[in-house]
C-alpha positions, 0 to 999 in steps of 0.5 A: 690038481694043478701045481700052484693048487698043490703049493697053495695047499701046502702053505696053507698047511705050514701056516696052520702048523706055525700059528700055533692055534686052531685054524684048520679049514679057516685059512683061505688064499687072501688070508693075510699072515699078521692082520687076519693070522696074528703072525708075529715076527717070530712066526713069519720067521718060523714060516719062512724056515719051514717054507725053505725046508718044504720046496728047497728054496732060500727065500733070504738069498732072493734078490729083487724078492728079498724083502718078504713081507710084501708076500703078505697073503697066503696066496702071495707066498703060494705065488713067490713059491711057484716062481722060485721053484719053477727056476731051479 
């Protein structure tokens, strides 16, 4: 399995863990947060603090990434993910 494989499924994890509902097995990559996952503001909030917690990274100190609703799909946060650990 390769590294963005592992992080793609430790995403889809965490956003199955954070929606509160019944989601194992039916997230996919293209899955988006609000439209397709019901996110609110709260649970992208909770995602973003577990993802932090999860690979070690500070989302909120990124500068050009700041803005982390442009990271709207499950892939896209596997992406970002892969980007910011891959500079530590």
């Amino acid at each position: 399995m390769s590294d963005y494989a592992r992080t793609l499924e430790k995403v889809i994890h965490i956003a199955e863990k954070v929606s509160g509902k019944r989601l194992k097995g039916r997230i996919l990559p293209n899955a988006e947060l609000v439209d397709e996952l019901g996110f609110d503001s709260i649970r992208i909030l909770r995602m973003v603090i577990e993802l932090e917690r999860e690979f070690g990274v500070n989302i909120a100190d990124l500068d050009s990434e700041a803005d982390f609703s442009a990271y709207d799909t499950v892939a896209k946060i596997a992406a970002l993910l892969e980007q910011l650990t891959q500079r530590q």
